[in-house]
LOZA-486291 format. One record per residue (C-alpha): z, x, y; residue in three letters. Coordinates in steps of 0.25 Angstrom, whole numbers, plus 5000, padded with zeros to 4 digits. Each point is the difference from the previous one (the first is absolute). Example, Ala and Ser with C-alpha at 12.3 -4.5 7.8 and 13.67 -1.06 7.14 Angstrom:
2
ATOM,zz,xx,yy,res
ATOM,5031,5049,4982,ALA .
ATOM,4998,5006,5014,SER .
This chain:
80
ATOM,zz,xx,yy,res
ATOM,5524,5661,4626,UNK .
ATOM,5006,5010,4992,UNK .
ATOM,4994,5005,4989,UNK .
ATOM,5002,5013,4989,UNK .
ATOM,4990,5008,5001,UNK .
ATOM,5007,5009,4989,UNK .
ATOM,4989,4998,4988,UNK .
ATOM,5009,5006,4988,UNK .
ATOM,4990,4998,4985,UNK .
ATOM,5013,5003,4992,UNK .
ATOM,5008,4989,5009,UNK .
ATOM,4988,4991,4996,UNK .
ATOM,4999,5002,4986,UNK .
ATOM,5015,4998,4999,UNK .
ATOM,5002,4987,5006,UNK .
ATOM,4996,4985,4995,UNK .
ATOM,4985,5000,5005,UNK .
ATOM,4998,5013,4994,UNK .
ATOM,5004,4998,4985,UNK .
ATOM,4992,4987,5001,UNK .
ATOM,4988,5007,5004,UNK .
ATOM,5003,5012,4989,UNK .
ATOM,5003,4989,4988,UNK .
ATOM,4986,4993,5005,UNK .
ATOM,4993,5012,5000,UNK .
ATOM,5006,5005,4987,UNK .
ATOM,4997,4987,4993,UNK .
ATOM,4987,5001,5005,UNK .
ATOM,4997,5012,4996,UNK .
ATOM,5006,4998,4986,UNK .
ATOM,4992,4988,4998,UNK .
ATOM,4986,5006,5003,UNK .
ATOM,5004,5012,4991,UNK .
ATOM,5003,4991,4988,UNK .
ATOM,4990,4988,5002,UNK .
ATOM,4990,5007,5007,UNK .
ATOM,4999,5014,4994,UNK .
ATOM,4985,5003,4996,UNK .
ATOM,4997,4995,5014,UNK .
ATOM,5012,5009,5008,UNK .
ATOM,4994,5012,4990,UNK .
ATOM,4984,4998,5004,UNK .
ATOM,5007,5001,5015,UNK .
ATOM,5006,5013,4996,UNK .
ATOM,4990,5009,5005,UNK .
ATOM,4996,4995,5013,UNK .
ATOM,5014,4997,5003,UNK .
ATOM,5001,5018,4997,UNK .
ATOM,4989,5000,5009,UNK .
ATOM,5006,4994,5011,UNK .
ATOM,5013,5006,4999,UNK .
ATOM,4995,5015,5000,UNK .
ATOM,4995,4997,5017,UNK .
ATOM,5013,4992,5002,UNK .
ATOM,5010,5012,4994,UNK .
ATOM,4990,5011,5007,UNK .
ATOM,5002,4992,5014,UNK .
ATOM,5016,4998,4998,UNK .
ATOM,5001,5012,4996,UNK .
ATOM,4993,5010,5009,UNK .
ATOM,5004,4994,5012,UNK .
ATOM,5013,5009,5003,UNK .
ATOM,4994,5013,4997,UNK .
ATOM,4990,5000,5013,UNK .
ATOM,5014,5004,5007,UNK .
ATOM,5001,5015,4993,UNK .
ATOM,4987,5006,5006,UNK .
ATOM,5002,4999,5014,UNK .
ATOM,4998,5014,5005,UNK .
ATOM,5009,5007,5012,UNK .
ATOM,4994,5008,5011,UNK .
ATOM,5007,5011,4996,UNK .
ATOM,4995,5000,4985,UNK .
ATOM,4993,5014,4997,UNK .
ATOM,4995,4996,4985,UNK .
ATOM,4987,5009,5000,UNK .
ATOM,5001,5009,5013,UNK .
ATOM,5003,5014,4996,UNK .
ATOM,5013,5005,5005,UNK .
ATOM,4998,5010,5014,UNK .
């Protein structure tokens, strides 16, 4: 069995299955904005509340690569 193991998001969202799933979820998303707004606006604040540990998670994951410290690093010893 040969199968693509090539995952592309952009391919995805440009093919048939994608802007099916982009209209649905657009529609959906209208829909619950228009008929559903007081209870999409009481959401509002636990929705911010959960977004703040997701955005710090996603977004702090690629900076534990720039303090890796080399032997050779003399930051704090005096010069001899």
């Amino acid at each position: 069995m040969n199968t693509q193991s090539n995952f592309s998001l952009k391919q995805w969202m440009q093919s048939p299955t994608g802007f099916v799933v982009l209209g649905l979820a657009a529609f959906v998303a209208i829909y619950l904005i228009t008929e559903h707004t007081s209870h999409v606006l009481s959401l509002l604040p636990y929705m911010l509340l959960l977004l703040c540990p997701l955005l710090h998670f996603f977004m702090m994951r690629g900076m534990h690569q720039q303090h890796i410290h080399k032997p050779d690093d003399n930051r704090g010893h005096k010069p001899e």
